[in-house]
N, C-alpha and C positions, 0 to 999 in steps of 0.2 A: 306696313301695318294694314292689315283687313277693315274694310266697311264695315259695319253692324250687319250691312243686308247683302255682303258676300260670306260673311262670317254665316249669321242665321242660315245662307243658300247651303251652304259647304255642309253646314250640320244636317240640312233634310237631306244631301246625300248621302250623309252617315249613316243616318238613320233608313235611308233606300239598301246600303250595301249590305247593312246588317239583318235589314228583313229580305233581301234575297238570299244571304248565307242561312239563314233560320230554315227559308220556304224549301231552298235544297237539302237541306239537312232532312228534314220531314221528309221527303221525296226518296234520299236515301233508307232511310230507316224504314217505309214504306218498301221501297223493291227491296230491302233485303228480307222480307217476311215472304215475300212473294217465290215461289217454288221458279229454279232455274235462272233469275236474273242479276246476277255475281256481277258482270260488266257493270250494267245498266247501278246497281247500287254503289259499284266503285266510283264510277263516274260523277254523282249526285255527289259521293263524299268530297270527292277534289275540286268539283264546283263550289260546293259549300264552304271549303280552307279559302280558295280562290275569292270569292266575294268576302270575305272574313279578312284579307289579305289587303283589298282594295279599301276596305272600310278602313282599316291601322293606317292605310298611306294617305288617305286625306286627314284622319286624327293628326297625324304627324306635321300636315303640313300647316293645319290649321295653327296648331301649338307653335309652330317655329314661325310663323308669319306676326306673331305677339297677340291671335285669338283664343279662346278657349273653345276646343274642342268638347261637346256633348256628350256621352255614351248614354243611347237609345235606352227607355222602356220598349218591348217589341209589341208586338200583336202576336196570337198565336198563330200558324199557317195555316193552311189548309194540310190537313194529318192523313188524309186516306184518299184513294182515289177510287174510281172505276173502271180505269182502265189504262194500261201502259202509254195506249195515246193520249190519253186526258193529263197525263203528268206532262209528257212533251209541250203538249200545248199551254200549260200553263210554264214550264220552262222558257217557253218564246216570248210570251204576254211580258215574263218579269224584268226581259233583256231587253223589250221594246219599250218598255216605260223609263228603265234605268238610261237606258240610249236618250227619249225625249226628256229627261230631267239634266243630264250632262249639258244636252244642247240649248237646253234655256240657262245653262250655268256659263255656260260661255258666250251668251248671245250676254248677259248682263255683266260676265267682266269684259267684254268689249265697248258695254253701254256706259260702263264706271271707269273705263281706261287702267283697269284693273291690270297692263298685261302677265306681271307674275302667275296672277290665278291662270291666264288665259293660255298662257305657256303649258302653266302645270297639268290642267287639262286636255292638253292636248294629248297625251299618254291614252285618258280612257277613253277618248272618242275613238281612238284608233282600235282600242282595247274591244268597243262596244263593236265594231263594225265586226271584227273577227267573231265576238260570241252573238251574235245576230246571226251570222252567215251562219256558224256550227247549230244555232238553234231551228234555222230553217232548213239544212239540210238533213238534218234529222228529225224533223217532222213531218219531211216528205219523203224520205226513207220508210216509216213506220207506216205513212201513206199507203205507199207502195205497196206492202207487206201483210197490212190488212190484219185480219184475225189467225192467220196463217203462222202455226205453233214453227212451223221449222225455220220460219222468215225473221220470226220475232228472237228464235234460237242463234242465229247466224247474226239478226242485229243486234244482242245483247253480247254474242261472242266478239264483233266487232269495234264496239265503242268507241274504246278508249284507244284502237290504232286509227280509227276516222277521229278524235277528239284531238290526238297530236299532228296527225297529217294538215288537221285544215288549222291550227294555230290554237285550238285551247292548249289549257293544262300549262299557262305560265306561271 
């Protein structure tokens, strides 16, 4: 059975996983208006099922551990950008907050001798390190790459084979 204040933690991650599928979502719909960037918008899509995906896995856990699982009101995201590195960078921002939310999740089922939880999360810490690493290395790709129309051409043709090489797209 779940604490109150592991039950309540587990639901603000609910509520984190759902506003990062929301934020990609918006990121996608944004590069697909955008002239030439097909990868870069498929990729925000599968990020976005992807966070969507991780959100249903703690509902589910919460439910089966005898809690009641939440389902979020969201906020709306950020809808437009300025610029293809402006999206990245807020792509990293939302995998480093979700990373610091995990780890205070499991710093407190370790403080409540909770270890079921502390088990169970061990999956997205692992999960977070991989899309940290994919979010920083592609925000130092686009770095690279600059305003450079044929750079942004080759990393938008790119993605989603550097997306399965370094471990997203589970």
């Amino acid at each position: 059975m779940l604490s109150k204040s592991i039950q309540e933690a587990l639901n603000a991650q609910v509520a984190m996983e759902a506003t990062s599928s929301q934020a990609y979502l918006a990121m996608a719909s944004w590069a697909e208006i955008q002239p030439g960037l097909d990868g870069v918008t498929e990729f925000f899509y599968q990020q976005s099922n992807e966070e969507r995906m991780h959100m249903l896995k703690l509902i589910r856990y919460v439910n089966e551990r005898g809690g009641f699982a939440m389902v979020p009101a969201l906020p709306q995201p950020i809808i437009t950008f300025t610029s293809l590195q402006k999206v990245f960078e807020e792509f990293l921002k939302h995998e480093v907050q979700v990373s610091e939310s995990i780890n205070q999740l499991v710093g407190m089922a370790l403080d409540e001798r909770d270890f079921a939880t502390h088990n169970f999360l061990q999956w997205y810490v692992s999960e977070q390190i991989e899309e940290e690493r994919l979010a920083r290395t592609l925000n130092d790709k686009l770095e690279l790459v600059g305003d450079d129309k044929s750079g942004i051409y080759l990393f938008d043709r790119d993605i989603m084979i550097h997306r399965n090489a370094i471990g997203g797209g589970k």
